[in-house]
C-alpha positions, 0 to 999 in steps of 0.5 A: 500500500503507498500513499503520499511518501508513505508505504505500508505492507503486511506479512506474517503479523508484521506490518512494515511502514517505510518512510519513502522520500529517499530524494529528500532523506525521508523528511515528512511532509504534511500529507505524510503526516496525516497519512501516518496518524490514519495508518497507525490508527489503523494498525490499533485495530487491525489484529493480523498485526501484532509487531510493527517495523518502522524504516526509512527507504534507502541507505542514506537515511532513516528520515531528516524529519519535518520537511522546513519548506512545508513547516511555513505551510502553519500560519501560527504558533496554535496550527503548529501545535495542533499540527498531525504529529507524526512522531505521536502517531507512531507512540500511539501505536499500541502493538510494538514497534521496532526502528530499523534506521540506516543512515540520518536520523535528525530532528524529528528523525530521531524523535520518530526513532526514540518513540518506538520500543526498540532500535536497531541500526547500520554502522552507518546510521548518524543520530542527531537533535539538530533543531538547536542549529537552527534556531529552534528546538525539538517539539515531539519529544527529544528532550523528554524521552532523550534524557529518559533514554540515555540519562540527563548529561548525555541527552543534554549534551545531544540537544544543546550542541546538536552534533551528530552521533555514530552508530557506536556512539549510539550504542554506547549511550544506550540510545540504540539496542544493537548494531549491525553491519549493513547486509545483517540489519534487515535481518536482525530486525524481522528475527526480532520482530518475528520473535514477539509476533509468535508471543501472545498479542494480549500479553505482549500488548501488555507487556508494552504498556507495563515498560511504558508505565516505567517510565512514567508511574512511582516504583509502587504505583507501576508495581501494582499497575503490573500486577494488574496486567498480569491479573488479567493476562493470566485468565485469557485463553492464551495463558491457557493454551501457554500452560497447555502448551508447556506441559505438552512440550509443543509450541503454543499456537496462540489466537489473541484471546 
């Protein structure tokens, strides 16, 4: 499916959304925009799909961002914050989702990166908050979720100088959970992904929203937000057919219910 710069595709309970503008470094534009919040709204409720991977076209770059050209399409500070985040669109999407990123991922390329559960890049990828050098700051979530990720110094030192890190420099930081050479990080990825999808969709559904809740609840009130989760995971007829499963020292075949 590909609809203005974006294409979408379905395999094995992975969908596979790919940022395609590979001309202009994948940056978004704002009918990409509005195509990303319907699509991951789509995604919510399509239950083939349980793990989603999240990449840009090409080798050059995962995405650069908000094209700047199409930014002063807003005529005011209200139209901006009330633009269709794309960055939001993806932390909205309650299945897991997984970055694949080769090449830049700046500005908003880097926010779209640090909203989806787990990232993993090419020896070439190249990560940067570069909003600072432009007069400007991140607005969907690079000094919020940096310093959750990578801890206060290190995130404060990404978002006020705006340099560039390397994929080692990543990985060091915590920024990004593996790397790989060039022709092993598909690979890499769809294992992973292929992985969770074989996994319970309610318990790996609830799963992400007990680690999402970690990084916004008190140690208390997360603990019993989690006991609740499981509460509820260990009734379903998932958890029934995982036991069964155990027992009888087979694969479980389970259904999301």
């Amino acid at each position: 499916m590909e609809h203005s710069g974006i294409r979408y595709e379905l395999s094995n309970h992975i969908g596979t959304i790919t940022l395609d503008r590979p001309g202009k470094l994948n940056t978004v534009t704002r009918a990409m925009g509005i195509r990303l919040n319907e699509l991951c709204q789509e995604i919510n409720q399509d239950q083939n799909v349980r793990v989603v991977v999240l990449t840009g076209e090409g080798e050059k770059s995962f995405s650069a961002g908000s094209d700047i050209e199409v930014l002063d399409d807003y005529g005011s500070p209200w139209e901006l914050s009330n633009r269709e985040d794309y960055c939001m669109a993806v932390r909205s999407i309650r299945k897991p989702v997984i970055a694949m990123i080769r090449g830049y991922a700046i500005g908003g390329g880097l926010e779209l990166a640090l909203h989806a559960d787990i990232r993993y890049a090419s020896l070439s990828a190249r990560f940067g908050a570069g909003e600072i050098k432009l007069g400007w700051i991140g607005g969907s979530g690079s000094t919020q979720l940096l310093p959750r990720i990578v801890g206060p110094g290190k995130a404060a030192e990404m978002v006020l100088t705006g340099r560039l890190l390397s994929a080692a420099e990543a990985l060091s930081y915590g920024l990004v959970e593996q790397v790989a050479e060039q022709g092993e990080l598909q690979k890499l990825v769809y294992e992973t992904a292929e992985a969770i999808a074989a996994h319970s969709p309610i318990a790996v559904q609830h799963a992400k929203l007990a680690l999402r809740a970690a990084m916004n609840m008190p140690l208390d009130a997360g603990l019993q937000y989690e006991n609740s989760l499981f509460s509820f995971c260990f009734t379903t007829e998932d958890a029934q057919e995982g036991k069964a499963a155990f027992q009888e020292k087979r694969a479980p075949k389970f259904k999301g219910c």
